[in-house]
N, C-alpha and C positions, 0 to 999 in steps of 0.2 A: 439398587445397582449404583456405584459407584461412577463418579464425573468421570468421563475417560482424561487421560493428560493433552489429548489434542484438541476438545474443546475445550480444558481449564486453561492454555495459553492461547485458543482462540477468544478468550471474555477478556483475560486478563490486557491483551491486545488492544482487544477494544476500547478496553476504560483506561488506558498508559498504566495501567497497574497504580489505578487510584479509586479511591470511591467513586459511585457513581455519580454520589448524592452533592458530598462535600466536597471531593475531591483529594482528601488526606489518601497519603499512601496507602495502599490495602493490598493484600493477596485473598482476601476470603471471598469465596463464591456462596452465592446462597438460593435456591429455589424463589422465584416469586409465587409461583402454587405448591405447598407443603407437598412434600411425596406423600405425605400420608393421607394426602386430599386428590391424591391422583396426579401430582404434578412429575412431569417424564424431567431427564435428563439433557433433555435437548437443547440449544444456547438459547432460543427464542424464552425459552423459561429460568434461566439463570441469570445473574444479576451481582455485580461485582460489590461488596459493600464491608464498611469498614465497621467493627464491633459496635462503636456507639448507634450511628446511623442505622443498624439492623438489631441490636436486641432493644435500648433506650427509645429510639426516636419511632422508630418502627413499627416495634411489639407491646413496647410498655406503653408508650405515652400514645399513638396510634396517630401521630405526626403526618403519615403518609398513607393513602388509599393504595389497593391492588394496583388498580386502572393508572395513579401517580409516577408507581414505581417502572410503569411499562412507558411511561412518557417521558421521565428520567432517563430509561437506558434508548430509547430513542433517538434523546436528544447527543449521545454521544457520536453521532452519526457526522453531527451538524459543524462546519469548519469552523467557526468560533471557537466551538470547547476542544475540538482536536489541538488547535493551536493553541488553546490556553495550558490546557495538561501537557503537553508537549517543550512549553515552556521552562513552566512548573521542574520536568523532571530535569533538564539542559541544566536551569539553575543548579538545582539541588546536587547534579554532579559536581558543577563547580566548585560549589562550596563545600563537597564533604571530601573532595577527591584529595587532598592530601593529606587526609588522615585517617584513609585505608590503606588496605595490601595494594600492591601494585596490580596483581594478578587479581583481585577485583575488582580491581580501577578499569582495566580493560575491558573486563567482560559486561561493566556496567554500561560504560563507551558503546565498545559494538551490539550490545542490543538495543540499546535506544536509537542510537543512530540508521540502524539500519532495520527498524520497525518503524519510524517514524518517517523515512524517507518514502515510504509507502504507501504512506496517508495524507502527505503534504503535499499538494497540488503548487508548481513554479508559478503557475498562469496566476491561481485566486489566491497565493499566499507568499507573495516573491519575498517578505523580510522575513518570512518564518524559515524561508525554505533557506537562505541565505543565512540563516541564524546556525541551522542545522549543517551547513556544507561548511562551515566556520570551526565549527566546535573545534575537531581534530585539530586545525592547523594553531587553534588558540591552547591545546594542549602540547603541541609539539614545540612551542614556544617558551612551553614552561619545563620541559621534558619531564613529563609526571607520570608516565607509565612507562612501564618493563620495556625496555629497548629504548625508552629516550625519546625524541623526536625524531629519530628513524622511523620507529615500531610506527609512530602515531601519522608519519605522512605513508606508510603504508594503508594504515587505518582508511586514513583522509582516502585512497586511493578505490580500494575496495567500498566504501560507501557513493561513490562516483558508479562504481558498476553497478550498487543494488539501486541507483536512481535509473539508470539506463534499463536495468531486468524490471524494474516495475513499472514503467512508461510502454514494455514491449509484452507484458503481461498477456498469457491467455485469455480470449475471449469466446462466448457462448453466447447460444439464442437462451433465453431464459422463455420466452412466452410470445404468445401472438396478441400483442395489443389490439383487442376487442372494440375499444373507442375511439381506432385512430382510421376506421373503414370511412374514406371519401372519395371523391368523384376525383377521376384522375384525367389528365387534358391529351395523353399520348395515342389516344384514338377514343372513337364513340362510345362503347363501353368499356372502358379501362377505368380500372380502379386501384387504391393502394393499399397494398398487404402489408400490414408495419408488423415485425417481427422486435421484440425488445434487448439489447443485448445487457450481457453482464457490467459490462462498464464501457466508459465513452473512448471506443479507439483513437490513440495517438495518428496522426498525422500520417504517420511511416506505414502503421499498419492499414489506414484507408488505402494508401497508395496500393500496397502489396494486393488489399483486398480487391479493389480495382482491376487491377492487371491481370488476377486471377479469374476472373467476369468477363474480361475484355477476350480472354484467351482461351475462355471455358468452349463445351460442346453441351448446346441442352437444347431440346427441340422445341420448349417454348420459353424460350427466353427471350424476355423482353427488357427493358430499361429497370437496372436493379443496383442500391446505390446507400449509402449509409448517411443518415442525420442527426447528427449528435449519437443521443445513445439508440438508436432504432437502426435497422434494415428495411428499408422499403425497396418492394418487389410491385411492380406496375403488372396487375393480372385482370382475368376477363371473370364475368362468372361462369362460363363455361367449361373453365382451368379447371385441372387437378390439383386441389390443393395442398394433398399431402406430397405432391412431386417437388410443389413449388416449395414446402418445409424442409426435405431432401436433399435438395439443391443448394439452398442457403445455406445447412448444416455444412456440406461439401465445402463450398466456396469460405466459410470463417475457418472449418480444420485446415483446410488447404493454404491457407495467411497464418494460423499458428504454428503448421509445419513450418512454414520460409521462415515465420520469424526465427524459430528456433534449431534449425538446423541449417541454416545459410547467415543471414543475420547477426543474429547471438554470439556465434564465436567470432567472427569479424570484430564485434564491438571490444569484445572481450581481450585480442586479440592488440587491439589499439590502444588499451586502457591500458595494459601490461607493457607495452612499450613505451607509454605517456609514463608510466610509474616509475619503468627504470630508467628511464631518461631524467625523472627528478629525484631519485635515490643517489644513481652517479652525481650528478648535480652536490645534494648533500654530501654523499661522503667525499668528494674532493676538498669541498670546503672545511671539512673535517682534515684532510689532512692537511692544507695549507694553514691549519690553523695552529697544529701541531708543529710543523717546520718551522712559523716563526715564532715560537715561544720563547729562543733562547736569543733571537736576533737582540744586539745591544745597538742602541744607536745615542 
């Protein structure tokens, strides 16, 4: 069975569309268990890797164990190499971009920029992220894509939204952390139900999440509250605890509705008024620049 395309550009994501190993450019995906040895198609078993690093280093000279290759793709996780690859490809635009097509020059721009923007945390990575929110405008400076430094503070503009859409990102219980069961102080036997979420709620959406708790109806609802990436729920053993997983589920859908159908287009909303506010901006400058071309003095 064939890689589908939405997990080959979810690997390709993962590794900036570089080796895993070495970090050289790469688009080729390869099994780390042979299909022929039972290995599925699923991302946990694919592995992004460039021809020498996978037939040479790999296969022939046998440079890498099984177990290496799965601590490799691991390690892409880790904010060092995200920022270091992510570097890597910013350069690599710089220096090649004027000596392609324009209409690749773009399309090279808006996907880095706005796949990267997704993965670079402001808080743990403010020069990388500031490296990234630069690009466009240090493009538009040189007007090296189709439309000029119009097209490219457009660019700049919509990568400002897909920072705002991935800070405001859906979130999920993934599991009930099993090792986070302790004695809780909000009465005699109270304890705490840690629920894990998919990633660590922005600020905005704790609040929404809050108010959505503060405002809810549950007949045993006690002190329920978010800690970094966890949901903890202050319950008894006497609780039902599949109500208490029901509840939660309700109260994070009901924070991804707001964010995204109240929230979102507001942001959205702003961002498109901030845009043509510096588009006008530009093109007037454009045209005073034109009126005085013939001024003699």
């Amino acid at each position: 069975m064939a890689i589908s395309k939405e997990i080959r550009n979810q690997m390709l994501v993962e590794a900036r569309h570089r080796c895993t190993i070495c970090a050289e450019k790469c688009f080729e995906i390869h099994h780390i268990i042979e299909q022929a040895e039972g290995g599925s198609d699923e991302p946990e078993n694919l592995i992004v890797l460039c021809p020498n690093c996978h037939q040479h280093r790999y296969h022939r000279s046998k440079e890498f164990t099984r177990d290496q290759l799965y601590l490799y793709k691991a390690k892409l996780k880790e904010e060092n190499e995200i920022e270091k690859r992510l570097l890597l490809n910013l350069e690599e635009i710089r220096t090649k971009i004027e000596n392609i097509p324009s209409e690749e020059s773009e399309k090279l721009i808006r996907q880095e920029l706005q796949e990267a923007i997704k993965l670079v945390s402001k808080e743990k990575s403010p020069s990388i992220y500031a490296e990234v929110t630069e690009t466009s405008r240090w493009l538009a400076e040189r007007e090296l894509i189709r439309g000029g430094a119009r097209k490219a503070i457009e660019i700049e503009w919509e990568v400002k939204y897909q920072q705002e859409k991935a800070k405001l990102g859906s979130i999920s219980l993934i599991q009930v952390d099993e090792n986070s069961w302790v004695k809780a102080s909000d009465f005699e036997h109270a304890y705490e139900l840690v629920f894990i979420l998919s990633e660590t709620p922005s600020s905005l959406w704790h609040e929404i999440f809050e108010s959505h708790h503060k405002n809810s109806f549950y007949l045993m609802k006690r002190r329920t509250f978010i800690r970094g990436k966890k949901l903890v729920m202050i319950v008894a053993d006497s609780d039902n605890m599949q109500n208490h997983a029901d509840y939660a589920k309700q109260l994070v859908q009901q924070t991804n509705d707001t964010i995204q159908q109240q929230v979102l287009p507001k942001i959205v909303a702003e961002i498109e008024r901030k845009k043509q506010a510096d588009l006008q901006v530009f093109d007037t400058i454009q045209s005073l620049k034109s009126r005085t071309k013939d001024i003699r003095l």
